[in-house]
C-alpha positions as CSV (number, residue, x, y, z in Angstrom):
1,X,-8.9,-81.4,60.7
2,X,-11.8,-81.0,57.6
3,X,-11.5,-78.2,55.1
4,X,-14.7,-75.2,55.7
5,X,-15.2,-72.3,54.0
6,X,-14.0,-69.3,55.7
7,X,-16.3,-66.1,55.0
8,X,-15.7,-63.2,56.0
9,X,-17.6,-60.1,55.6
10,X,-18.0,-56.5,56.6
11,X,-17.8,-52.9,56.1
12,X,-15.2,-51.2,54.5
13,X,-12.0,-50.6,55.6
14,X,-12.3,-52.1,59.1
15,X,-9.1,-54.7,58.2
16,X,-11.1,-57.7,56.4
17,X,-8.4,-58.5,53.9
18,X,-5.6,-58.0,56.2
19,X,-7.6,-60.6,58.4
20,X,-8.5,-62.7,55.7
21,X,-4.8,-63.0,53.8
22,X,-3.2,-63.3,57.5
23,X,-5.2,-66.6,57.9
24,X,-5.2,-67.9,54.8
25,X,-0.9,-67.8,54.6
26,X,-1.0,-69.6,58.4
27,X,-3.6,-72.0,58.1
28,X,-2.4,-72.9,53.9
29,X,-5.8,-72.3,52.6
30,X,-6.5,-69.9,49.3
31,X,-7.3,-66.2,49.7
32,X,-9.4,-64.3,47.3
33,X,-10.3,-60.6,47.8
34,X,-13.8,-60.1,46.5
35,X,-13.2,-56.3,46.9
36,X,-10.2,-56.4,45.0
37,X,-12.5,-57.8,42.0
38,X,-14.9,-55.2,42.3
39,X,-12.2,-52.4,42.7
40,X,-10.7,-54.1,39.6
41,X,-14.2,-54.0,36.9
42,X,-14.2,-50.2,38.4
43,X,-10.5,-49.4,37.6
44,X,-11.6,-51.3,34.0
45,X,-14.7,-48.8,33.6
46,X,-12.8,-45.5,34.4
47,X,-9.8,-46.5,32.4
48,X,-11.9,-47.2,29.4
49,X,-14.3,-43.8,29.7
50,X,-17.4,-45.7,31.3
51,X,-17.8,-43.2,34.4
52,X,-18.3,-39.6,33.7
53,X,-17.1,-36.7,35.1
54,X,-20.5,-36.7,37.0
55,X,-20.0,-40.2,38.2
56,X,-22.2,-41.3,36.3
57,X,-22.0,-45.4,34.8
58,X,-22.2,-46.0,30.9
59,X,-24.1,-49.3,31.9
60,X,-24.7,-50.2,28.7
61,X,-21.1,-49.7,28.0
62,X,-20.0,-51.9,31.1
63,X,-21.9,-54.7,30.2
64,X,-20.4,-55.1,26.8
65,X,-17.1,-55.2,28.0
66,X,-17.4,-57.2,31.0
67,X,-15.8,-60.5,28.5
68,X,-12.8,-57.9,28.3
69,X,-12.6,-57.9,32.1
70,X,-10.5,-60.9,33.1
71,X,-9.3,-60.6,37.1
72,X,-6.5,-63.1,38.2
73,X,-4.2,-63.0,41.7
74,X,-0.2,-64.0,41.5
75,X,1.2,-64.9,44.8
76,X,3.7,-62.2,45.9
77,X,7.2,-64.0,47.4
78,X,8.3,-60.9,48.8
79,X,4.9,-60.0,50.5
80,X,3.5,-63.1,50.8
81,X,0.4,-62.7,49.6
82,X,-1.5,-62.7,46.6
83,X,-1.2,-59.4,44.0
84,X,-4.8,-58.5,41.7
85,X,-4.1,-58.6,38.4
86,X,-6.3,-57.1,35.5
87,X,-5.6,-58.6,31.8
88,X,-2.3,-59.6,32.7
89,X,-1.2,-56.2,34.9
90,X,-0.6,-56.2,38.6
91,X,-3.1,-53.2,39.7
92,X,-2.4,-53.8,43.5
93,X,-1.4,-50.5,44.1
94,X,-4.0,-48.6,41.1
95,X,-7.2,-50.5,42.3
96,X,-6.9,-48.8,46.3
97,X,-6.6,-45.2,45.2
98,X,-9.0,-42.5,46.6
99,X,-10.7,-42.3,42.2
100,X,-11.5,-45.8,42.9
101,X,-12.5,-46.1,46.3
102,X,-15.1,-43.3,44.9
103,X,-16.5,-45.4,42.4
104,X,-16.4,-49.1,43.5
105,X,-19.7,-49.2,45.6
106,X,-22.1,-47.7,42.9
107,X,-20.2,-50.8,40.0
108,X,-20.8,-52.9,42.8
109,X,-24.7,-52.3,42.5
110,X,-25.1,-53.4,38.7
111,X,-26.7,-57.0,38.7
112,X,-24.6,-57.7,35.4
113,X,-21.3,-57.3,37.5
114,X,-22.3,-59.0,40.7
115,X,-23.5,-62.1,38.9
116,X,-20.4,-62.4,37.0
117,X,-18.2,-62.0,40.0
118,X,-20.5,-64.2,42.0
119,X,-20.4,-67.1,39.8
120,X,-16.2,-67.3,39.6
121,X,-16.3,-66.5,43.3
122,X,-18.3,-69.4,44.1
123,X,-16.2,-71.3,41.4
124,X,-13.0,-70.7,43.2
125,X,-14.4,-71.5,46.5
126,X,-15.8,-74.7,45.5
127,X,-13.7,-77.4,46.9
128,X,-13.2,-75.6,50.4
129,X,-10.2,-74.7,51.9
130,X,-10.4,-71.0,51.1
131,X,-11.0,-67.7,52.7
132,X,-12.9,-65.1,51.2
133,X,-14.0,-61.5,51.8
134,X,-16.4,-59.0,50.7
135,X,-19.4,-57.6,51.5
136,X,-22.1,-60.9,50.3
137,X,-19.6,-63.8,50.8
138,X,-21.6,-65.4,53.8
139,X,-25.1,-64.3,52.7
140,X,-25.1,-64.4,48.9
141,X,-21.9,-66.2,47.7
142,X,-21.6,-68.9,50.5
143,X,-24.4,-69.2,52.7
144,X,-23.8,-72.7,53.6
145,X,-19.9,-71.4,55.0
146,X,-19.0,-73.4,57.9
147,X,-17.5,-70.4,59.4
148,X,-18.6,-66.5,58.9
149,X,-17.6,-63.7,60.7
150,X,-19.2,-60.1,60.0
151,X,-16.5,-57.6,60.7
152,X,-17.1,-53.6,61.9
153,X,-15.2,-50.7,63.4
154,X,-16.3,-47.2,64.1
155,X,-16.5,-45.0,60.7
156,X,-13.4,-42.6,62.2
157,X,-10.9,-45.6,63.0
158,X,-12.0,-47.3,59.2
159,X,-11.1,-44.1,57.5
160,X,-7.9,-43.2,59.7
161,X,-6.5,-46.9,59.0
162,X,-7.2,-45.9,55.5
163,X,-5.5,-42.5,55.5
164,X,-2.3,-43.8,57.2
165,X,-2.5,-46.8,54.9
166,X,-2.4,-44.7,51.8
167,X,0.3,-42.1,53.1
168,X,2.9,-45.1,54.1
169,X,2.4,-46.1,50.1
170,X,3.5,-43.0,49.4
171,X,0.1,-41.5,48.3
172,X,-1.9,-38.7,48.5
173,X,-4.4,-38.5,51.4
174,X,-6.9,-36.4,52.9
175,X,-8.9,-37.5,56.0
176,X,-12.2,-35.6,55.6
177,X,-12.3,-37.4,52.4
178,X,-11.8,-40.6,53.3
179,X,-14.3,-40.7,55.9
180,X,-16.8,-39.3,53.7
181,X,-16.0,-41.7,51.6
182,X,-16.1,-44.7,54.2
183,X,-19.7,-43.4,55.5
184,X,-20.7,-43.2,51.7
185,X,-19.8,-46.5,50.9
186,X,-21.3,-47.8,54.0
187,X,-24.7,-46.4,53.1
188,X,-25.1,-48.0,49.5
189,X,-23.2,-51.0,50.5
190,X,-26.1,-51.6,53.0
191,X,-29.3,-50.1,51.2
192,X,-28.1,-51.5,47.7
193,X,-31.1,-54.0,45.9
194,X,-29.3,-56.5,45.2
195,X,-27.3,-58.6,48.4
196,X,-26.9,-55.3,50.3
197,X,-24.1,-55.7,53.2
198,X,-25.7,-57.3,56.3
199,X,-24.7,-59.7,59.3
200,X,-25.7,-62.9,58.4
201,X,-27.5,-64.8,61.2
202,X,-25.2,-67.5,62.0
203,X,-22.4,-64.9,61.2
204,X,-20.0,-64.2,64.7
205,X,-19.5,-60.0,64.5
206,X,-16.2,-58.6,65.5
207,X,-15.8,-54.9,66.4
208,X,-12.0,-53.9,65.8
209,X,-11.9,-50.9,66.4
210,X,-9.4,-51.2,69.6
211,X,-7.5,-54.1,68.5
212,X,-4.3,-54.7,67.0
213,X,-3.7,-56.8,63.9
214,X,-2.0,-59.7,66.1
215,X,-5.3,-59.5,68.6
216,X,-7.9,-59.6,65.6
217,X,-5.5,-62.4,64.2
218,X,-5.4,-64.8,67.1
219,X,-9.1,-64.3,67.6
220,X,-9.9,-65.5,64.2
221,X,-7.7,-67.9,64.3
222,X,-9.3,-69.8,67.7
223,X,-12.9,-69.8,65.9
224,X,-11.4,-71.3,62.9
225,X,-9.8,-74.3,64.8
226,X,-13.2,-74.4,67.0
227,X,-15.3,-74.6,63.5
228,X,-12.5,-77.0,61.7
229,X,-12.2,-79.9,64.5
230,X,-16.1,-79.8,65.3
């Protein structure tokens, strides 16, 4: 069976990474969370002062630092899968909180950030065998991925997955929020200049909004052994 590239792209919260680390662990191939990255230079910014209290981005700021931004994942035994780490701290559980989820899609925007991510993206996916998801990973990052699938759900199902997500961790959650958040992020995400979120053409689209994790899993799982013995 050859090594492809696995891409897998989508709005957010509709289950991507869940997909994506699910696969990678039963098939042995390496995960990276793309999201995660971006969540990661956005947790940098506000921790360092670069977002005001109007949400507004100190670009100028941003770009200096970005050599100060180094993003790593550590395999987790007890999970299984692999942690984000910024500078050498595990900011799994900092990087999915509400302040960031608030912030991520407007850092996602700047060309300076993109290309940087982009390049060691494309640099960890470059001898196959990985699966990757994000928003560009099958239209900008890997275009030539033997395998894409363009993920979606409806905006209330995203953003109650997210609210019951949040509350098992032990967080603070409130619904209207969320969704506002999820339709927010879905509006720059797709209208953004620079590789906005869109289906690619040879992508396969999933809608999973009525499927459990185990159906969404097996599904993904049959086109990946269709693509890999072709």
């Amino acid at each position: 069976m050859k090594k492809i590239t696995i891409a897998i792209d989508g709005h957010s919260s509709c289950g991507k990474s869940t997909m994506a680390k699910d696969l990678a662990r039963r098939i042995g191939y390496v995960y990276v969370d793309t999201g995660a990255m971006y969540r990661s230079v956005t947790l940098f910014a506000l921790r360092n002062g670069l977002i005001g209290s109007e949400g507004k981005i100190d670009e100028g700021g941003l770009r200096a630092r970005m050599s100060d931004v180094n993003i790593s994942f550590v395999f987790n035994k007890e999970t299984g899968r692999p942690d984000t780490y910024l500078n050498g701290e595990c900011v799994e559980r900092d990087i999915r909180t509400i302040e960031v989820s608030n912030h991520v899609s407007p850092i996602a925007t700047l060309g300076f950030v993109r290309e940087q991510l982009v390049a060691q993206q494309q640099q960890m996916g470059k001898m196959k065998g990985v699966v990757m998801d994000g928003r560009d990973i099958g239209t900008a990052v890997f275009p030539d991925a033997e395998l894409k699938i363009f993920v979606t759900a409806d905006a209330k199902v995203r953003a109650q997955r997210r609210y019951d997500e949040l509350k098992a961790k032990g967080m603070e959650a409130d619904f209207d929020e969320i969704l506002k958040n999820v339709e927010e992020r879905d509006y720059i995400d797709s209208h953004r200049e620079i590789a906005p979120l869109r289906r690619a053409d040879d992508a396969i689209e999933l809608d999973n909004s009525y499927m459990t994790i185990d159906e969404q899993n097996e599904w993904i799982y049959n086109k990946y052994i269709e693509r890999a013995t072709e």
